[in-house]
PQR file of N, CA, C, O and H, with PARSE charges and radii, in Angstrom:
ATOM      1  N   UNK A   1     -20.938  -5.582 -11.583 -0.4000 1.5000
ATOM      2  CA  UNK A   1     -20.490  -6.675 -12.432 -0.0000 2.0000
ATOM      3  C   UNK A   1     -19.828  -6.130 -13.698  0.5500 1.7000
ATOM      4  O   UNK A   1     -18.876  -6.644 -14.285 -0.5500 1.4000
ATOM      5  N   UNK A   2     -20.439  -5.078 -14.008 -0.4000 1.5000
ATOM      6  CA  UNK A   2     -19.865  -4.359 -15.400 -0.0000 2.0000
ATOM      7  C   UNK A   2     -18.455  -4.075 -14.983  0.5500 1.7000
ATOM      8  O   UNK A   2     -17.518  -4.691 -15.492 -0.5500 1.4000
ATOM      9  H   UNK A   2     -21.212  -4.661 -13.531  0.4000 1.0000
ATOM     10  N   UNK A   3     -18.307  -3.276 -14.187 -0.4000 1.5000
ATOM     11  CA  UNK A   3     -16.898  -2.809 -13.566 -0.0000 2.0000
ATOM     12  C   UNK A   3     -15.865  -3.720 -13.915  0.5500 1.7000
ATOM     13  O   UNK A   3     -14.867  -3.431 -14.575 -0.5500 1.4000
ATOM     14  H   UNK A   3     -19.068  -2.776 -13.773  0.4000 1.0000
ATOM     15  N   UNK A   4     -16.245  -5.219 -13.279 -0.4000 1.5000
ATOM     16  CA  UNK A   4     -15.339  -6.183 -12.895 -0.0000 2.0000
ATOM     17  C   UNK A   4     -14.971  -6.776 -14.236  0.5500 1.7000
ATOM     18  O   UNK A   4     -13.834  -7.219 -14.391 -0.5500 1.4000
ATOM     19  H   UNK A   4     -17.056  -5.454 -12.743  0.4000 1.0000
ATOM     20  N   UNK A   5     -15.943  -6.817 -15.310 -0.4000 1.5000
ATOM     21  CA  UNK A   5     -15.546  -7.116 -16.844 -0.0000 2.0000
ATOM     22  C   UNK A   5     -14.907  -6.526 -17.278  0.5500 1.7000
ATOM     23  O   UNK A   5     -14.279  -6.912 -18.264 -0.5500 1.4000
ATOM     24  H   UNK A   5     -16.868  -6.457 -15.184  0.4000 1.0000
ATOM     25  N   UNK A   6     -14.729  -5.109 -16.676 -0.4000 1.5000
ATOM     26  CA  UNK A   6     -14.068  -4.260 -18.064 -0.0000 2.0000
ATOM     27  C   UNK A   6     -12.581  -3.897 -17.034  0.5500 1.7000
ATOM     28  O   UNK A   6     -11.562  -3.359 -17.467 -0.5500 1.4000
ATOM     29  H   UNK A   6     -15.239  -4.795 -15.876  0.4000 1.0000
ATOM     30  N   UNK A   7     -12.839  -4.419 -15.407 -0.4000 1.5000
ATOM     31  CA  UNK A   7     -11.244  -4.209 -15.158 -0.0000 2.0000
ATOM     32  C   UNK A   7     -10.643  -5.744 -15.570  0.5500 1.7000
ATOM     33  O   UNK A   7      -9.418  -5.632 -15.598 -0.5500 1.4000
ATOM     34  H   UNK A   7     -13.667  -4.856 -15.056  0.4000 1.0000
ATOM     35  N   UNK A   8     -10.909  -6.668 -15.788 -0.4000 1.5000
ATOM     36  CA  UNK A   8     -10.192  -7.748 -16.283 -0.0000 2.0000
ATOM     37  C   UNK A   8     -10.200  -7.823 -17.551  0.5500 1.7000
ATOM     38  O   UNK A   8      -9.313  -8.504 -18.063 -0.5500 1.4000
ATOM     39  H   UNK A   8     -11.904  -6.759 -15.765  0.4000 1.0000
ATOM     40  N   UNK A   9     -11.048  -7.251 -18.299 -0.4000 1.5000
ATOM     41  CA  UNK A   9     -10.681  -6.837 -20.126 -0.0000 2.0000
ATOM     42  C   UNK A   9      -9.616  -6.660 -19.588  0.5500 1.7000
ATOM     43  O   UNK A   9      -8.878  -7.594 -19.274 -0.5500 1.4000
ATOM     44  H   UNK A   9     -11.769  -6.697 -17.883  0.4000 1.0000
ATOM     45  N   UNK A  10      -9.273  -5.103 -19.332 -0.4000 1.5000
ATOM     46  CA  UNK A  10      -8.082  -4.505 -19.507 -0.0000 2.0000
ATOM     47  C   UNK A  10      -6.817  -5.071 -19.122  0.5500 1.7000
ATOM     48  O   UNK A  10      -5.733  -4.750 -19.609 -0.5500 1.4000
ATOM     49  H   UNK A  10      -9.872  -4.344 -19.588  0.4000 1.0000
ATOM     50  N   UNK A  11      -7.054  -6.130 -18.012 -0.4000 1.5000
ATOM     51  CA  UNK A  11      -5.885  -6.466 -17.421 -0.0000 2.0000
ATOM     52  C   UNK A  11      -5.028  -7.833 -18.269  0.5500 1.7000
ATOM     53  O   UNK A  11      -3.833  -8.127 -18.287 -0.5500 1.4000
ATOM     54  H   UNK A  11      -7.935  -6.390 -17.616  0.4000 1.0000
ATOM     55  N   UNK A  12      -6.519  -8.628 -19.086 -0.4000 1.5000
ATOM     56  CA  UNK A  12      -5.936  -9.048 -20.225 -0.0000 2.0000
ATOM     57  C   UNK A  12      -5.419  -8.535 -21.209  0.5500 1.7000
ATOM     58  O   UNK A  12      -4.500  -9.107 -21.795 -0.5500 1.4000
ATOM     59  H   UNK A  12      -7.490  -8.389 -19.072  0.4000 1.0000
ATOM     60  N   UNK A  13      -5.830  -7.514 -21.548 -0.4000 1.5000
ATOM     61  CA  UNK A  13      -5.304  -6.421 -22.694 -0.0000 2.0000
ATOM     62  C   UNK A  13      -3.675  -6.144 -22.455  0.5500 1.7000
ATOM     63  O   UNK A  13      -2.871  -6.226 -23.384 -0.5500 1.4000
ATOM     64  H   UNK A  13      -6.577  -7.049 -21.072  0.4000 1.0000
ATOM     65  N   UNK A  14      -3.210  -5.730 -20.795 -0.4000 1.5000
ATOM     66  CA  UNK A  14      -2.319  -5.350 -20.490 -0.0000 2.0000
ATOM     67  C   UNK A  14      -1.142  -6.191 -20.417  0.5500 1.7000
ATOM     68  O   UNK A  14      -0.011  -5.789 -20.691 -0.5500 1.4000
ATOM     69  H   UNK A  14      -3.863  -5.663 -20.040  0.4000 1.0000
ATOM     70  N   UNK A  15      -1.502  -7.673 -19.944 -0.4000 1.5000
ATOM     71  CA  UNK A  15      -0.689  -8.499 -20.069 -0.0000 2.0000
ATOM     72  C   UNK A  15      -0.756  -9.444 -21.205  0.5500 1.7000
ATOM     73  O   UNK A  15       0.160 -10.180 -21.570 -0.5500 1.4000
ATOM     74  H   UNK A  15      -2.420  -8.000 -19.722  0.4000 1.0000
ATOM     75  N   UNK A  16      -1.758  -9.361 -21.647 -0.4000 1.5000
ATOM     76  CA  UNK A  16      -1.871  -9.883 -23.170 -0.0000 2.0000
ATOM     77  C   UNK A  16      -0.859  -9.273 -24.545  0.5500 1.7000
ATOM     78  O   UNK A  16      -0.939  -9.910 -25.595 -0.5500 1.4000
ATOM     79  H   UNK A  16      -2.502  -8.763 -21.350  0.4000 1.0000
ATOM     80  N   UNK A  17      -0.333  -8.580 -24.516 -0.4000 1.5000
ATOM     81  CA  UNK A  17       0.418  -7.841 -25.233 -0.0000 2.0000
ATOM     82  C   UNK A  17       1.970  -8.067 -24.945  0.5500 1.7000
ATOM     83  O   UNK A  17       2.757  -8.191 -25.884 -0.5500 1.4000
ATOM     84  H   UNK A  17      -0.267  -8.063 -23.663  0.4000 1.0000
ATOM     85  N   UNK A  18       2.400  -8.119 -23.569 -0.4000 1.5000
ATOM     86  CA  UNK A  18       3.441  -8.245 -23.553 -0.0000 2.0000
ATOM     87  C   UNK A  18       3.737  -9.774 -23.275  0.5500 1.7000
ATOM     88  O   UNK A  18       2.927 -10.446 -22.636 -0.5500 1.4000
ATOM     89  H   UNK A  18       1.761  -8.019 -22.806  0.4000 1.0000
ATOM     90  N   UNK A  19       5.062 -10.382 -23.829 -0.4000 1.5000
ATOM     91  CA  UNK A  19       5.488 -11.570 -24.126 -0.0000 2.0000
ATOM     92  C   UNK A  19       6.101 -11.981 -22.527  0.5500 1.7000
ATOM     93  O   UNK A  19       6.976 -11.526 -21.791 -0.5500 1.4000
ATOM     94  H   UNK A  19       5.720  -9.837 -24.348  0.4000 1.0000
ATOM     95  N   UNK A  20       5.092 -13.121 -22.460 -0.4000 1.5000
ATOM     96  CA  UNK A  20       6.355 -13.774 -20.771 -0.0000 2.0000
ATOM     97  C   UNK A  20       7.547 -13.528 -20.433  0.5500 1.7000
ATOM     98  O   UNK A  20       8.417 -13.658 -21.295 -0.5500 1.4000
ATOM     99  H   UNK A  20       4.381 -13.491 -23.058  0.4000 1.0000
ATOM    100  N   UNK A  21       7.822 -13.211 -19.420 -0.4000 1.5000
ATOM    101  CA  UNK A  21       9.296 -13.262 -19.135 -0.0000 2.0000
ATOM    102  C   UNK A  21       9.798 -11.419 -19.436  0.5500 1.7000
ATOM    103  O   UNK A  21      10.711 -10.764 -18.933 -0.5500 1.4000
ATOM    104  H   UNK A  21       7.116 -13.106 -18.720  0.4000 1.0000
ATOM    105  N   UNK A  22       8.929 -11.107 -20.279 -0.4000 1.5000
ATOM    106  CA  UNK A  22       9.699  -9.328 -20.987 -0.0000 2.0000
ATOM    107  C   UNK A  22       9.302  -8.763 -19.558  0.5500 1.7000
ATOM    108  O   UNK A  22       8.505  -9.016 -18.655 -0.5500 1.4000
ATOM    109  H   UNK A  22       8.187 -11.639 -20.687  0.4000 1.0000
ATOM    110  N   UNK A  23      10.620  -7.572 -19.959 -0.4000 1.5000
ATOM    111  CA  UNK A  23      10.591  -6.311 -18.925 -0.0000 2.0000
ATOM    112  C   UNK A  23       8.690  -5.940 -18.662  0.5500 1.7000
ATOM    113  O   UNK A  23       7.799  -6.039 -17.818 -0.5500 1.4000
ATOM    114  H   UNK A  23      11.267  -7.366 -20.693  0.4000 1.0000
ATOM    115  N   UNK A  24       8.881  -5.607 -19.668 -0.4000 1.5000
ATOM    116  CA  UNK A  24       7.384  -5.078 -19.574 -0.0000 2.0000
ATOM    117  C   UNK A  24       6.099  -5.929 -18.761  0.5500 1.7000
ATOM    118  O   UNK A  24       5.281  -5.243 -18.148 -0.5500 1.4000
ATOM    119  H   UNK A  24       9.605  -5.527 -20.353  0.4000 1.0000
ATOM    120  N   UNK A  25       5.943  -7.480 -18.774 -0.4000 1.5000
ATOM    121  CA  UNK A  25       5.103  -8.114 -18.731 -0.0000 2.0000
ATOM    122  C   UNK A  25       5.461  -8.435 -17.038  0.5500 1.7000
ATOM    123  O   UNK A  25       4.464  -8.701 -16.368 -0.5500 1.4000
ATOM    124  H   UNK A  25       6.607  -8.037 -19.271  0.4000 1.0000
ATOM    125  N   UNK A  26       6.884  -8.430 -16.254 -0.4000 1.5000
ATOM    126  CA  UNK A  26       6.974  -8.562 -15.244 -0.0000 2.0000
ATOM    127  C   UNK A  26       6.256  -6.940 -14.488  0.5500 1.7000
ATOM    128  O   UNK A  26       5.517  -6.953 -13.503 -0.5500 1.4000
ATOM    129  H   UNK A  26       7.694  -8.215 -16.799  0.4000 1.0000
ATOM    130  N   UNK A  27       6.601  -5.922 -15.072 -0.4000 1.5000
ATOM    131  CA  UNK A  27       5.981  -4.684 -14.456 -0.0000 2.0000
ATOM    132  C   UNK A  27       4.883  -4.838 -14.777  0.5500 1.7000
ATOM    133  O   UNK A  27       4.247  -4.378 -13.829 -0.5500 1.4000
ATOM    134  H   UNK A  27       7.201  -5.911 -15.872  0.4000 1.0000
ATOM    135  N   UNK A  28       3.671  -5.453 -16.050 -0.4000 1.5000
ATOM    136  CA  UNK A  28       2.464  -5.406 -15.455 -0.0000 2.0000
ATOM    137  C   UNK A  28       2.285  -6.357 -14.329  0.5500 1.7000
ATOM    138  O   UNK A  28       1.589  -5.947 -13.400 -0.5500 1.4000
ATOM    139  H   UNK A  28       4.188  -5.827 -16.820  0.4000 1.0000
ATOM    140  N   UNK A  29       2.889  -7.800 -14.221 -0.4000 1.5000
ATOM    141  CA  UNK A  29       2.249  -8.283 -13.043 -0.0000 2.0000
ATOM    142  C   UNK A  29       2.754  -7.724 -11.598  0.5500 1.7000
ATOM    143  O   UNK A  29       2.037  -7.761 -10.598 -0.5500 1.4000
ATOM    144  H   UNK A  29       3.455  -8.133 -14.976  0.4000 1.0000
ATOM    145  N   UNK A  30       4.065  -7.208 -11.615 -0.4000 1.5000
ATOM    146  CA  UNK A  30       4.475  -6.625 -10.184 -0.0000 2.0000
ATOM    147  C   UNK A  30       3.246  -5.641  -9.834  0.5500 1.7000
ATOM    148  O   UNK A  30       2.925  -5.603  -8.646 -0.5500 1.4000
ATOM    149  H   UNK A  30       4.648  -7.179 -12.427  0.4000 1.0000
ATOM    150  N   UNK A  31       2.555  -4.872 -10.707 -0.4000 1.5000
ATOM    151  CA  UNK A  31       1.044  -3.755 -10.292 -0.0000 2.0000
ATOM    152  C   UNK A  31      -0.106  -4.985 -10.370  0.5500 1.7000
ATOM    153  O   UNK A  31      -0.952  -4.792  -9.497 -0.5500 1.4000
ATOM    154  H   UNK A  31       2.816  -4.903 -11.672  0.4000 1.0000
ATOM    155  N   UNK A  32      -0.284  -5.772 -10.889 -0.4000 1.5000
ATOM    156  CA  UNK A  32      -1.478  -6.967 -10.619 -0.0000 2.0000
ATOM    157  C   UNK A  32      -1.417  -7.403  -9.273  0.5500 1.7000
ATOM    158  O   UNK A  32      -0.527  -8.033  -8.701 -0.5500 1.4000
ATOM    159  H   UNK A  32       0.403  -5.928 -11.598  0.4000 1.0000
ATOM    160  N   UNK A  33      -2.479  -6.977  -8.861 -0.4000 1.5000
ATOM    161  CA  UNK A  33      -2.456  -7.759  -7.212 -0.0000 2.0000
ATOM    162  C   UNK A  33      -2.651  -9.355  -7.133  0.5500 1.7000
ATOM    163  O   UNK A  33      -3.467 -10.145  -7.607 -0.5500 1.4000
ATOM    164  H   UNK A  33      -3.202  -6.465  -9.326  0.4000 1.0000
ATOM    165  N   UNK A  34      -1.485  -9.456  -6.287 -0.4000 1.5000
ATOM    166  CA  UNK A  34      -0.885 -10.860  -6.042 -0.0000 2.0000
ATOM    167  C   UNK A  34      -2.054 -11.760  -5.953  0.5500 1.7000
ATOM    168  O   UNK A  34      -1.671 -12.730  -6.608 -0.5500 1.4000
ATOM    169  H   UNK A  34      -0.822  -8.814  -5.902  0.4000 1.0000
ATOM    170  N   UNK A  35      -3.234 -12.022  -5.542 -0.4000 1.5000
ATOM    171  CA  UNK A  35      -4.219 -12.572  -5.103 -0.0000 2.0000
ATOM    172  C   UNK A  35      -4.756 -12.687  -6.574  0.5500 1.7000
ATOM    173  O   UNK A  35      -5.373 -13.714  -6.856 -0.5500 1.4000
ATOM    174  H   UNK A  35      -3.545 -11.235  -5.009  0.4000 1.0000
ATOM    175  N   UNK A  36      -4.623 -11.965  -7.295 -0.4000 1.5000
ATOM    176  CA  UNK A  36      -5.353 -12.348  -9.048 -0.0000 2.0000
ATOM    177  C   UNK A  36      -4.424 -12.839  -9.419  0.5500 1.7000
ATOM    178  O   UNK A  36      -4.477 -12.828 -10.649 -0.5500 1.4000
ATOM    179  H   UNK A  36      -4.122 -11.131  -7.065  0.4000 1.0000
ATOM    180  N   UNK A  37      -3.649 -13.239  -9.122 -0.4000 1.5000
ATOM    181  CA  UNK A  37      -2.436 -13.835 -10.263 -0.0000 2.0000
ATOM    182  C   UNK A  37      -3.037 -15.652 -10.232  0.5500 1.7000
ATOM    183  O   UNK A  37      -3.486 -16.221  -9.237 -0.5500 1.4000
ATOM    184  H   UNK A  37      -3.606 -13.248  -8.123  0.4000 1.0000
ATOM    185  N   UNK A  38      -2.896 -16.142 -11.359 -0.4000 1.5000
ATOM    186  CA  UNK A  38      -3.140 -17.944 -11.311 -0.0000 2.0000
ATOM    187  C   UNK A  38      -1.759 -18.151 -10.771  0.5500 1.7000
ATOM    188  O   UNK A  38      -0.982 -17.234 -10.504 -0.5500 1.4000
ATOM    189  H   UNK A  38      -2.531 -15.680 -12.167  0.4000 1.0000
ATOM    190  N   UNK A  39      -1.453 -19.756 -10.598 -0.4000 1.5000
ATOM    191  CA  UNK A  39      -0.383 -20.208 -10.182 -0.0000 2.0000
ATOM    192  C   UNK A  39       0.362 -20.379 -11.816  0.5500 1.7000
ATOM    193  O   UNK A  39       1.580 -20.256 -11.688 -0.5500 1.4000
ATOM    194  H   UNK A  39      -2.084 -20.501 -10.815  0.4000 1.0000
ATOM    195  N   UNK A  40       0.169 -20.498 -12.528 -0.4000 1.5000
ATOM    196  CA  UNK A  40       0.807 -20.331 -13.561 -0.0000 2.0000
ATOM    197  C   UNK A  40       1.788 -18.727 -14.060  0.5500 1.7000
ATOM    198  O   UNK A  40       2.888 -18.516 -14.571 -0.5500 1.4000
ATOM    199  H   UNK A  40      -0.821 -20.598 -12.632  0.4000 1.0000
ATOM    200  N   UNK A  41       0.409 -17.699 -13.458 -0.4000 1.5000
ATOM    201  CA  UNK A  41       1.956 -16.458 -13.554 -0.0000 2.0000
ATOM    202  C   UNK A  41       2.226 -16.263 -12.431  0.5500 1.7000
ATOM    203  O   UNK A  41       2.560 -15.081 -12.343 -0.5500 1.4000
ATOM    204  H   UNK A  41      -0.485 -17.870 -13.043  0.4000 1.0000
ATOM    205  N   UNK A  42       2.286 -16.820 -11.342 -0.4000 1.5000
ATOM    206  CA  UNK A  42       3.460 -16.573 -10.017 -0.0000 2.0000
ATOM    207  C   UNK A  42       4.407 -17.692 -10.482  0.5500 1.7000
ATOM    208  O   UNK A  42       5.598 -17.523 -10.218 -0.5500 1.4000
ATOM    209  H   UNK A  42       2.014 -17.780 -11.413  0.4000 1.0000
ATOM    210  N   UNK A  43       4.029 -18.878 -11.174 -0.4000 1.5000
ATOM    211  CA  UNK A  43       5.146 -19.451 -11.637 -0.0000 2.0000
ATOM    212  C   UNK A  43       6.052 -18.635 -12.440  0.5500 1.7000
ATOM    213  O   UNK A  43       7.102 -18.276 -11.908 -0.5500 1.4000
ATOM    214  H   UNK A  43       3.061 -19.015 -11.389  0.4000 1.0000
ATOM    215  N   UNK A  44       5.826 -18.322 -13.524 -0.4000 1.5000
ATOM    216  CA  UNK A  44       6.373 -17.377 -14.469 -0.0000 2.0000
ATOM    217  C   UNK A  44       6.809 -16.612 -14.060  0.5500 1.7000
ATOM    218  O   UNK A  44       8.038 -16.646 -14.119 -0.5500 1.4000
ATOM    219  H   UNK A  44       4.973 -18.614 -13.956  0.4000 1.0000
ATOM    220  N   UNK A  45       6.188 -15.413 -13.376 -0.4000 1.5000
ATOM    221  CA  UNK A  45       6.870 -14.582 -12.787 -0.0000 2.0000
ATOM    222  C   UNK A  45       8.254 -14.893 -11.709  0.5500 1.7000
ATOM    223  O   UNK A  45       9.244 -14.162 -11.701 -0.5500 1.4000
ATOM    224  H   UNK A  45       5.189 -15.385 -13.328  0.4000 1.0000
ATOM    225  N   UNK A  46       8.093 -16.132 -10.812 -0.4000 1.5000
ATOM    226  CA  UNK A  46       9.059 -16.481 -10.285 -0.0000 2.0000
ATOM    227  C   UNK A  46      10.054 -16.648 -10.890  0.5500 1.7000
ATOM    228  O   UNK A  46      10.987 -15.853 -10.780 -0.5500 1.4000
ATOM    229  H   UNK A  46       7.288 -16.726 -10.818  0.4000 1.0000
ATOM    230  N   UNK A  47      10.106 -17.638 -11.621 -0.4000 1.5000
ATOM    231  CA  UNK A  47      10.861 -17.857 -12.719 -0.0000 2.0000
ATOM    232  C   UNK A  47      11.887 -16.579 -13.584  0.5500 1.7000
ATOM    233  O   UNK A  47      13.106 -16.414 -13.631 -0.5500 1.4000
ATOM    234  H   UNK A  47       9.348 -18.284 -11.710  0.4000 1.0000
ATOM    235  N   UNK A  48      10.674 -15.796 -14.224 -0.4000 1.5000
ATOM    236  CA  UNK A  48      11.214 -14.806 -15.018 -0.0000 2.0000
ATOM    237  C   UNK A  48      11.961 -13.362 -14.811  0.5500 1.7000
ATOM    238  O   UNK A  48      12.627 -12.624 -15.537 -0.5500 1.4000
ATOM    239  H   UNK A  48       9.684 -15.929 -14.187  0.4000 1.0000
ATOM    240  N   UNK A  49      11.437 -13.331 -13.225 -0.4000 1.5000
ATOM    241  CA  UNK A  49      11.236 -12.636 -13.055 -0.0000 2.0000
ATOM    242  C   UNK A  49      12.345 -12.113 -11.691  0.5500 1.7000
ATOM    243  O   UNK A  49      13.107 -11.146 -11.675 -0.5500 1.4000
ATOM    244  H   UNK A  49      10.896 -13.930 -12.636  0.4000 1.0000
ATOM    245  N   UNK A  50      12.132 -12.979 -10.794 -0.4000 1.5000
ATOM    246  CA  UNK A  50      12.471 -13.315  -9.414 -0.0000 2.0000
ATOM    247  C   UNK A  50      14.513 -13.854  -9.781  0.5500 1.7000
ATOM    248  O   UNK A  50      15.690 -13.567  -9.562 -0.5500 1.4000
ATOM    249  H   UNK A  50      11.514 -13.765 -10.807  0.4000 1.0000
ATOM    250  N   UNK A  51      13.711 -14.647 -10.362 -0.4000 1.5000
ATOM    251  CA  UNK A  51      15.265 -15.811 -10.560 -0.0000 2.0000
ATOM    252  C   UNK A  51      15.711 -15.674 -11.666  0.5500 1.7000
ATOM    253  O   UNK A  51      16.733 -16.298 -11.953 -0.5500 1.4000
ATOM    254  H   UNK A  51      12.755 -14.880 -10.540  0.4000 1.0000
ATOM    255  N   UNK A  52      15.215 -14.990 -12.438 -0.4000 1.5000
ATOM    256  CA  UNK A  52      15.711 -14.500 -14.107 -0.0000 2.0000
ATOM    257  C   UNK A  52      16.280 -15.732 -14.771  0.5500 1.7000
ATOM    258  O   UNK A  52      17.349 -15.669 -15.379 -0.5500 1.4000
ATOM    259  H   UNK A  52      14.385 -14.483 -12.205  0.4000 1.0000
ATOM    260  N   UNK A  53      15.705 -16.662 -14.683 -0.4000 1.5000
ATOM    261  CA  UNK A  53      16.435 -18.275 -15.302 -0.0000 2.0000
ATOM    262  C   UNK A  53      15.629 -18.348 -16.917  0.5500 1.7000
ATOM    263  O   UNK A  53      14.456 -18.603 -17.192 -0.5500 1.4000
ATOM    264  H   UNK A  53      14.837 -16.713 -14.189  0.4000 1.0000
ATOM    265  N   UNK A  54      16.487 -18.099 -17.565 -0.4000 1.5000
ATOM    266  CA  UNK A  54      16.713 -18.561 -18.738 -0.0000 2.0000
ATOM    267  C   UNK A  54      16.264 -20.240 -18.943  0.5500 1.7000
ATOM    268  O   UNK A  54      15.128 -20.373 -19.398 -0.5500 1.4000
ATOM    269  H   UNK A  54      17.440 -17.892 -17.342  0.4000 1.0000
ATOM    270  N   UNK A  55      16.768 -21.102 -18.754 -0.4000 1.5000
ATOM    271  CA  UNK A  55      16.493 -22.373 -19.106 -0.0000 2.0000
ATOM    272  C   UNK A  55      15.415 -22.672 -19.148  0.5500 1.7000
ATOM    273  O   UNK A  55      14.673 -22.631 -18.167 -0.5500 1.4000
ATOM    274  H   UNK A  55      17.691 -20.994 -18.384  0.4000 1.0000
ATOM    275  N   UNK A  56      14.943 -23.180 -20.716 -0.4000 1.5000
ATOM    276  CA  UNK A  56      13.425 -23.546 -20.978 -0.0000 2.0000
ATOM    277  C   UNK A  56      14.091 -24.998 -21.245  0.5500 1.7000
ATOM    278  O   UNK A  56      13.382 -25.955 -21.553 -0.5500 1.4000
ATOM    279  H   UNK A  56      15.546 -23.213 -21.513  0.4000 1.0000
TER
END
């Protein structure tokens, strides 16, 4: 259980830092395994990432 706290600290840490949509924040989730992602960052990521769409 300890393990699993301190690998999702980090993975908040990791994507917590970088801003939606940035270079950076698509390469942490492209290494986040797909199955942890919410539907909110496969949205995002689709979006930002996939389809690079600008329009907010």
């Amino acid at each position: 259980m300890l393990k699993f706290i301190a690998f999702t600290s980090l993975v908040f840490l990791l994507t917590g830092c970088a801003k939606v949509g940035s270079d950076r924040w698509c390469d942490n989730m492209a290494e986040k395994p797909k199955g942890d992602w919410s539907t909110n960052e496969a949205t995002d990521y689709a979006k930002h990432c996939v389809f690079n769409s600008d329009d907010d």
